[in-house]
C-alpha positions in Angstrom: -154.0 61.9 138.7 -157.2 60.5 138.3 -157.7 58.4 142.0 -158.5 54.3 140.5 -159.8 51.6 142.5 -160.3 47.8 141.6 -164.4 48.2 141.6 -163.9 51.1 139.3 -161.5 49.4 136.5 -164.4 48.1 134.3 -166.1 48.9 130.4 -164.4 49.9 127.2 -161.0 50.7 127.3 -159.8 51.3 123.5 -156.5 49.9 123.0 -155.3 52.9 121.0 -153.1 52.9 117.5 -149.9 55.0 117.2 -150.1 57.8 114.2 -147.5 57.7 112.0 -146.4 60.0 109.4 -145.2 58.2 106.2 -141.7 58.7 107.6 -142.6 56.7 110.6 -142.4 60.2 113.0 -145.0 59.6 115.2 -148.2 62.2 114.3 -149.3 63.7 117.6 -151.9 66.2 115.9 -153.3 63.0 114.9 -153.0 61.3 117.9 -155.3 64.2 120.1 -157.7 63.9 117.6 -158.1 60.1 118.0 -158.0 60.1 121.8 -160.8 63.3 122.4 -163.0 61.2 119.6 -162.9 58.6 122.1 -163.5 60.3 125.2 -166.5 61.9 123.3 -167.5 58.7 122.9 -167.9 57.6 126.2 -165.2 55.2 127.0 -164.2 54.1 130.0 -160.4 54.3 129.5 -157.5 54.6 126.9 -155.3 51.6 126.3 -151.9 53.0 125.3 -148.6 50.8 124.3 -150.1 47.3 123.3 -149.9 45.3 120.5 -152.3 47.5 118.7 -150.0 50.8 119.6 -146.9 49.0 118.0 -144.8 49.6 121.1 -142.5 46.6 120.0 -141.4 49.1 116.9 -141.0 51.7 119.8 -137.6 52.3 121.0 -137.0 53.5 125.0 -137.5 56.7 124.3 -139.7 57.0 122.0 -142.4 54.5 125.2 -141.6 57.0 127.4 -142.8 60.1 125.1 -145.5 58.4 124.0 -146.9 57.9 127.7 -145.8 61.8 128.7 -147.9 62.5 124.9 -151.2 60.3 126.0 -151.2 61.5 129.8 -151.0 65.0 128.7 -153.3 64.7 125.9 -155.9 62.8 128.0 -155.6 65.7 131.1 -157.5 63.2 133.3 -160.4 62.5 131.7 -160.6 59.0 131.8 -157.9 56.8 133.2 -155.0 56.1 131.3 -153.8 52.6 131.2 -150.1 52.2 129.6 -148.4 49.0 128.9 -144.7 49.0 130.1 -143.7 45.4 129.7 -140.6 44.6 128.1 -138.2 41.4 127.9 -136.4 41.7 130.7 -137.5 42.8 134.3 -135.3 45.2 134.8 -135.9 47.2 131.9 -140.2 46.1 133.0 -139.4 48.1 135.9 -137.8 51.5 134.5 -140.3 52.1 132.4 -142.9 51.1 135.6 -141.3 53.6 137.4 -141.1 56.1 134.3 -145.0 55.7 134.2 -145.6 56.4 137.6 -143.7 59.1 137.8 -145.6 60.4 134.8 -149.2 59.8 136.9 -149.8 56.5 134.8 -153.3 55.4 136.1 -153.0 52.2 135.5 -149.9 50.2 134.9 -150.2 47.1 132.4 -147.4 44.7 132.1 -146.8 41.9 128.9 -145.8 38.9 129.5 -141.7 38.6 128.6 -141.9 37.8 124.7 -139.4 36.1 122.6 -137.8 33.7 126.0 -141.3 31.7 126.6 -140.2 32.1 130.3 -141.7 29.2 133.1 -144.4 30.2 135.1 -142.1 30.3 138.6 -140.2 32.6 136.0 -143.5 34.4 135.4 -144.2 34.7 138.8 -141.1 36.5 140.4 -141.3 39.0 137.5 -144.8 40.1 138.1 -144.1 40.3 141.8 -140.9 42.5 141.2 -142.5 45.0 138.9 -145.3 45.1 141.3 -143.2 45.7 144.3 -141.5 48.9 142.5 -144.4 50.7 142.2 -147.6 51.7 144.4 -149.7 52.2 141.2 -152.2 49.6 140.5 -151.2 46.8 138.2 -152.7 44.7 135.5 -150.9 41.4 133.9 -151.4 41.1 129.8 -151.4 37.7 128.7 -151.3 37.3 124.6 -149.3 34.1 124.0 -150.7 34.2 120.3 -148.0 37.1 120.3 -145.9 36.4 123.3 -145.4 33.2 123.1 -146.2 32.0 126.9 -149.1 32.4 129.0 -149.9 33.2 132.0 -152.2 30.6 133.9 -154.9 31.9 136.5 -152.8 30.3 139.5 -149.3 32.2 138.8 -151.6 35.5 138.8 -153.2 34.0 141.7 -149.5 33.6 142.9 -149.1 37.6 142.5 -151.5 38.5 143.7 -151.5 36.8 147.2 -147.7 38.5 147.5 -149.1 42.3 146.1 -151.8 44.1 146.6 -151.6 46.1 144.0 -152.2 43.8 141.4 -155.6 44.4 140.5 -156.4 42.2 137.4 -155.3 41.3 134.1 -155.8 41.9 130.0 -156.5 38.7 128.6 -156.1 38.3 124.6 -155.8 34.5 124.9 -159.3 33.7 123.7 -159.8 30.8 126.1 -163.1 32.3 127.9 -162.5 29.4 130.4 -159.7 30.6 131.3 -160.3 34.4 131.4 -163.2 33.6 134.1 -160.6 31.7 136.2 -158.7 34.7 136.4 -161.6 36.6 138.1 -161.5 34.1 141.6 -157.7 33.0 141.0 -157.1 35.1 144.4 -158.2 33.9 147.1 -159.6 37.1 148.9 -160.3 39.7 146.1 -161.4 39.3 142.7 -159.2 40.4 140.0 -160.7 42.9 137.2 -160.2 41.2 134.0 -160.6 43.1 130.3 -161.0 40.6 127.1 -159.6 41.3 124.1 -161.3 39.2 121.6 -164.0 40.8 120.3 -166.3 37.6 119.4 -166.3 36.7 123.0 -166.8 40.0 125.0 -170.6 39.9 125.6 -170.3 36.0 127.5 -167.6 37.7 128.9 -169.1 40.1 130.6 -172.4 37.9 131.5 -169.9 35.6 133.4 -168.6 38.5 135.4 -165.7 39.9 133.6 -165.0 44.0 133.7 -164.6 45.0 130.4 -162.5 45.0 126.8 -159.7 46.5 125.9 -159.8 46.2 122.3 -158.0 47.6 119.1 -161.7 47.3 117.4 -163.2 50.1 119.3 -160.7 52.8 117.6 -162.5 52.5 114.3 -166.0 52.4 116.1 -165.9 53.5 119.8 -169.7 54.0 120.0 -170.4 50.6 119.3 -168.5 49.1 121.6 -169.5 51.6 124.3 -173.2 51.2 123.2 -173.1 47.8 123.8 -171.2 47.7 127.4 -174.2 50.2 128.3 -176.8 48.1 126.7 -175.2 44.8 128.3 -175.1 46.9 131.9 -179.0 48.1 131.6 -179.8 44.4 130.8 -180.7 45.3 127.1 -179.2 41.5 125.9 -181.0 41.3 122.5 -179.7 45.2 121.5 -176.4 44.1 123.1 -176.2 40.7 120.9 -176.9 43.0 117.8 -173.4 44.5 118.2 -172.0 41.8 119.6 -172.1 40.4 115.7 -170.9 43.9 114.4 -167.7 43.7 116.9 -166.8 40.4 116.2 -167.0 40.7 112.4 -164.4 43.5 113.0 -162.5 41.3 115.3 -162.6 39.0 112.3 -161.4 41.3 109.9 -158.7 42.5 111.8 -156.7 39.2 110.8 -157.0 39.3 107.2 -153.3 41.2 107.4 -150.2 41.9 109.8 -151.6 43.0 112.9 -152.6 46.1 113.2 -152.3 46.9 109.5 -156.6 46.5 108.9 -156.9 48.4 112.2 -155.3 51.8 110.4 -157.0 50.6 107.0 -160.1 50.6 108.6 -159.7 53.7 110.6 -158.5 55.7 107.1 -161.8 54.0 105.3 -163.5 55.3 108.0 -162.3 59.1 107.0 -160.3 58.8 110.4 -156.4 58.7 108.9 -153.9 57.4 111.0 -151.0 56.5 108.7 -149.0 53.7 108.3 -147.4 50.8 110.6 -143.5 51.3 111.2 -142.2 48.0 108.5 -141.7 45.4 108.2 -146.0 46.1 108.1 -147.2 46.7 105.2 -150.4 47.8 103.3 -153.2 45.2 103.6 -153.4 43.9 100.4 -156.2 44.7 97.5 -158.6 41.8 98.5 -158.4 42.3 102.0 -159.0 46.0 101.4 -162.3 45.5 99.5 -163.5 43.3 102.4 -163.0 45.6 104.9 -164.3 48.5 102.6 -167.7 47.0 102.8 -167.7 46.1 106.3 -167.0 49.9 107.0 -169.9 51.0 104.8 -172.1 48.7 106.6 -171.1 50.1 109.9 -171.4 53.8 108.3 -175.1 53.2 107.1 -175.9 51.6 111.0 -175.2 55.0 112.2 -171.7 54.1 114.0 -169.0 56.0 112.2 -171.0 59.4 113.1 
């Protein structure tokens, strides 16, 4: 297993789609493809079991293979960060453990979705997955999709009571709020990866780590381009693509989450079939948008 440390949890961490077949098997030929594209791209990390990897459509089995598929697949070339958060706690913690024992780099945990649990609640189930496993931890607060989030002092909470809690995955948006999360411990700063993609530059000028983002399967080299750009202090070249990734962060909500992401990805020439249903197609409109946002990302050079 690749050895991880807070200082070196930082950059692009593609939140990685799941290939289907049109019979909603899971393609793992496509799935290699996808994931040595973007290690030839330079990222930092792979993302695997978020919201853009469908693993709500996932059933237990089905998470676990998919983890065993990605670690094998990425053979320690970059870490491997999986979430493994579920409803309950205890079935948070098997598939913590499962991870582990599968040489998981990096474990990242959802908030409980569906119950809009308190934040005491919050707080006890963060320090319970923690305490089940020595591998470090990230928090993933999305209350667009999970319906609570987590505030800076419950992580802060965690992570006085467990050391192994090194940051968090924020999708909220609030860039307030995602810099809070950086000093919410009192001794150690937490690494903290934005999702948004309109706010990632002011993000990272303010001190935050990185991105996990859906956006960078359809064009990793942008987003990698920029994170090196933004890191060699190359701000005007870095603002550039700023406005290309947040005009695909834009375009990812014309349609069902993460419909546009696979559109966009088969536009691209990169096929990587459908969304399990109730998702469907995106629709004709939304379709002819995207197609010319992909043409104008193929004529910048980033779709090579």
């Amino acid at each position: 297993m690749k050895t991880v440390a807070n200082g070196t949890l930082h950059g692009i961490v593609p939140a990685l789609v799941t290939p289907f077949h049109p019979d909603e098997r899971i393609d793992c030929g496509a799935w290699q493809r996808i994931i040595d594209r973007m290690i030839a791209a330079g990222v930092q990390g792979l993302f695997v079991g978020g919201s853009s990897g469908e693993f709500y459509s996932l059933d237990p089995e089905e998470r676990a293979v998919t983890l065993r598929f990605c670690r094998q697949a990425t053979a320690g070339r970059v870490p491997l960060f999986a979430n493994v958060g579920a409803i309950t706690t205890r079935e948070t913690v098997r598939l913590a453990e499962i991870a582990e024992g599968m040489g998981i780099d990096v474990i990242v945990v959802i908030t409980p979705y569906y119950l809009k649990p308190t934040q005491d609640e919050l707080a006890e189930h963060y320090i319970e997955v923690c305490r089940a496993v020595r591998a470090p931890v990230l928090a993933y607060n999305f209350p667009q999709h999970g319906g609570v989030e987590l505030m800076p002092e419950t992580l802060g909470r965690v992570a006085a009571r467990c050391e192994n809690l090194v940051g968090l995955k924020d999708s909220g948006g609030n860039l307030e709020q995602s810099v809070a999360y950086r000093t919410c411990a009192p001794d150690r700063e937490m690494a903290v990866f934005i999702g948004p993609e309109a706010i990632l530059l002011e993000a990272w000028e303010r001190g935050c780590a990185g991105s996990v983002t859906a956006c960078a399967n359809i064009a990793p080299r942008l987003f990698v381009e920029m994170y090196r750009a933004f890191r060699k202090g190359r701000t005007d070249e870095a603002r550039g693509m700023q406005r290309l990734a947040a005009a695909l962060g834009e375009a990812a909500g014309m349609h069902t989450f993460p419909s546009v992401i696979k559109e966009a990805m088969r536009l691209a020439g990169r096929p990587v079939g459908v969304c399990r249903r109730p998702i469907g197609a995106v629709p004709e409109a939304g379709r002819q948008k995207l197609s010319s946002l992909i043409e104008h990302l193929r004529a910048e050079g980033w779709l090579a």
